[in-house]
C-alpha positions in Angstrom: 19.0 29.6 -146.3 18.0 26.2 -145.9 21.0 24.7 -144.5 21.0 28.1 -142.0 17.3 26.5 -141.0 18.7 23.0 -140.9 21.6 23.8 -138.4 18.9 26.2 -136.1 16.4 23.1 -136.0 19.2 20.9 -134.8 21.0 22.8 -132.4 16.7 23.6 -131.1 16.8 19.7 -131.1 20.6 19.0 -129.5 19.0 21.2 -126.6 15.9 19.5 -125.5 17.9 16.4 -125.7 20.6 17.3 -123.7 18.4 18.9 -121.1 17.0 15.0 -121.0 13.0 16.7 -121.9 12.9 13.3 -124.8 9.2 14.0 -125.6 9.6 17.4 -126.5 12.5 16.8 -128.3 10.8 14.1 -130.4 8.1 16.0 -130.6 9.7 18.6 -132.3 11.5 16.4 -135.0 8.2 15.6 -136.1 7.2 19.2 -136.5 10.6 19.7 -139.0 11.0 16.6 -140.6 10.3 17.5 -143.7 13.0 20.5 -143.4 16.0 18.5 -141.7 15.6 15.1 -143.9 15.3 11.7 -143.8 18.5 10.8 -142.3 19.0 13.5 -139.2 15.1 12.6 -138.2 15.6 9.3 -138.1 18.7 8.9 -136.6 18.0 11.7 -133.7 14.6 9.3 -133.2 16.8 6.3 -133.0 19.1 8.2 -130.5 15.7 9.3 -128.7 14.4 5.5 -128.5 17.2 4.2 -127.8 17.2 6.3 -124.1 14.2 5.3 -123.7 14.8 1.8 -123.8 12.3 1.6 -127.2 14.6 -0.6 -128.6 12.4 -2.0 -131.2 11.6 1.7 -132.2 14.7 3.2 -131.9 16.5 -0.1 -134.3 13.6 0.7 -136.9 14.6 4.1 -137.3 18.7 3.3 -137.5 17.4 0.9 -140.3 15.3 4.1 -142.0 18.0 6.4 -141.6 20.9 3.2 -143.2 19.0 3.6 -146.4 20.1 7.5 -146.6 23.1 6.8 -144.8 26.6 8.1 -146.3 29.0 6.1 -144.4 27.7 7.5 -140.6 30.3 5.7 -137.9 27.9 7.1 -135.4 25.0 6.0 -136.8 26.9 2.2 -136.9 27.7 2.0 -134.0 24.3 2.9 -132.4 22.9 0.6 -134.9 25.2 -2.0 -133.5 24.6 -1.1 -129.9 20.9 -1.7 -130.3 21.2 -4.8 -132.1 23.8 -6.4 -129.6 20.8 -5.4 -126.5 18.2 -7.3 -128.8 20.4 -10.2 -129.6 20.0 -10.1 -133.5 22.9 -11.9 -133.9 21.4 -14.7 -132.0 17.8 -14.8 -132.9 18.4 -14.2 -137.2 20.8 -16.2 -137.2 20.2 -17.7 -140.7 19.5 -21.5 -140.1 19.0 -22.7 -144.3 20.2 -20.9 -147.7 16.5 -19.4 -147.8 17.5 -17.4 -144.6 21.2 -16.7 -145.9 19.9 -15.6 -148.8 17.2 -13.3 -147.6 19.8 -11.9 -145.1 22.2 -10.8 -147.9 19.7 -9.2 -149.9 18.5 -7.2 -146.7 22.0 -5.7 -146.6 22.1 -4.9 -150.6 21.8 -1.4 -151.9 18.9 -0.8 -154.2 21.3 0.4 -157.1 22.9 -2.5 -157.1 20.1 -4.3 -158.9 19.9 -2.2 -161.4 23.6 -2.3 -161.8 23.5 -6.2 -162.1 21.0 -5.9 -164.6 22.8 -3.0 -166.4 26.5 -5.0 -166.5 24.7 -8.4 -167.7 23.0 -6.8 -170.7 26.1 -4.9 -171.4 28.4 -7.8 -171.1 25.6 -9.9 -172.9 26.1 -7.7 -175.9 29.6 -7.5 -176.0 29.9 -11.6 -176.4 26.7 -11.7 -179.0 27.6 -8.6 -181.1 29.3 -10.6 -184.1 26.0 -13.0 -184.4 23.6 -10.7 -182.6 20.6 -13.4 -183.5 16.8 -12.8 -182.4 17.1 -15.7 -180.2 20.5 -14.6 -178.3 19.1 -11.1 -177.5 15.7 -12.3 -176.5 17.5 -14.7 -174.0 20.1 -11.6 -172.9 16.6 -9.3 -171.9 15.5 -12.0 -169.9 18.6 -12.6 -168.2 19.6 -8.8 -167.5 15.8 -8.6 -166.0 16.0 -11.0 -163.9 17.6 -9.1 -160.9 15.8 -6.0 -161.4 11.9 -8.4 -161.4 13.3 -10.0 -158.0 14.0 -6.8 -156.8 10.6 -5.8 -157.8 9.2 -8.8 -156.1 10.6 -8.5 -153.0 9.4 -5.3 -152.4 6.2 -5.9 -153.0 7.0 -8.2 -149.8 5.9 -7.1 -146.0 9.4 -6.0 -144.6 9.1 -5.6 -140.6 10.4 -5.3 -137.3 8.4 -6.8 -134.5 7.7 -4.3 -132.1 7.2 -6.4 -128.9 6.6 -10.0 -128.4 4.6 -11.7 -130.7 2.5 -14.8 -130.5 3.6 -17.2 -133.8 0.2 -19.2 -134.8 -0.5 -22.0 -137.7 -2.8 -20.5 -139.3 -4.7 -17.2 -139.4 -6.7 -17.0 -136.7 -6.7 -16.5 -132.6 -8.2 -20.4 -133.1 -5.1 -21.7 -134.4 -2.4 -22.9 -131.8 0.4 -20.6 -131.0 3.5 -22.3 -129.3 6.4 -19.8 -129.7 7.1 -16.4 -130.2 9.3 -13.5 -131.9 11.1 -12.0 -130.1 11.4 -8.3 -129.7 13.2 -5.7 -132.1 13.6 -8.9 -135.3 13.7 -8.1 -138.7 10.7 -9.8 -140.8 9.9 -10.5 -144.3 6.4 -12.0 -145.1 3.1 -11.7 -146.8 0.0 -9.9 -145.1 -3.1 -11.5 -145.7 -5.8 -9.1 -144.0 -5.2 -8.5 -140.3 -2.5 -11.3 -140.8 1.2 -12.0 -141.7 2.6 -15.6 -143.1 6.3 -15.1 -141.5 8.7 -16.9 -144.3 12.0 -15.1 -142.7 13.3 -15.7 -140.5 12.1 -19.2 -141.4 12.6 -20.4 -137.5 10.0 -17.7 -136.8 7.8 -19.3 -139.9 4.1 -18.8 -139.2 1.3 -16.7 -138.4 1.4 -13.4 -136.8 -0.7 -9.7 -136.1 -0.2 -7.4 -138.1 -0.8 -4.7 -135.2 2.3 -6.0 -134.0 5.2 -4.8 -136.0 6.4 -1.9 -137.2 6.4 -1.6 -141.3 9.6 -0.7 -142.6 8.2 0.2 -146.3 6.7 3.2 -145.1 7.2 6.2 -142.8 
């Protein structure tokens, strides 16, 4: 029955869109996304933003919908197409190992952490079994940790997409002087401090921003 209701909200939602009426057909998503799941709502927004030139929006939805994603080509190559107008490859282009670093983990699964974790405390026990010593096994729990408490910690970090131009200051206040900018549709990691974010990737974009300016991608 469900998957009957599923198909009948998006062929309801295939119509609107191909009769060009966008706001009723995003509209409508709204009203059944918690019937046609994470991944067809946010890629049909994404396909909706993206026609109307939303780019910001619609690459924040693509992003939503990866995380659910099973291996979509069409969901790729939209995220691509949006990417390529908004010249990602250009403006997070990592400049340091901080920013190569942060873009890898951006790109990692969730599992995999625990799987790192999981295969270090296995392996761990496989060398120490013949001695298995208080010491050795205290050291193995704190190693096999280790991934899963970064993992932890960064996301417990601000993860965001700029959702227009933003205004980079040196401090956290309108008093401080801004002199560049972010550009539209970038991926951001940083630390809100009340109204405020401290930028730390990309780290050319390091600084001060709004928060009322980007889009959070930690929550709906």
């Amino acid at each position: 029955m469900q998957d009957t209701t599923n198909k009948t909200n998006l062929k309801t939602f295939q119509n609107l869109y191909e009769n060009k009426d966008y706001t009723a057909a995003e509209a409508f998503l709204k009203s059944v996304k918690n019937d046609i799941g994470e991944w067809n709502y946010h890629y049909n927004l994404g396909v909706i933003k993206g026609h109307q030139d939303e780019l910001a929006v619609a690459r924040y939805h693509y992003l939503q919908a990866l995380k659910t994603d099973d291996g979509s080509k069409e969901l790729q190559v939209n995220l691509n197409n949006i990417e390529e107008k908004l010249s990602i490859n250009v403006h997070e282009k990592p400049q340091g190992l901080s920013d190569h670093f942060f873009k890898q983990v951006l790109g990692t699964p969730d599992i995999l952490w625990s799987t790192i974790s999981l295969l270090i405390l296995v392996l761990g026990l496989a060398f120490i079994r013949k001695s298995f010593k208080k010491l050795q096994v205290l050291i193995l729990v704190t190693l096999s940790s280790l991934p899963l408490t970064f993992y932890f910690w960064f996301m417990s970090q601000g993860h965001f997409i700029s959702q227009n131009e933003i205004n980079i200051y040196e401090g956290p206040s309108e008093i401080f002087k801004g002199q560049y900018s972010i550009p539209t549709g970038i991926q951001l990691l940083g630390e809100t401090n009340g109204e405020w974010i401290k930028i730390y990737y990309p780290s050319k974009f390091g600084g001060w921003i709004k928060k009322e300016n980007v889009i959070n991608l930690r929550k709906e």
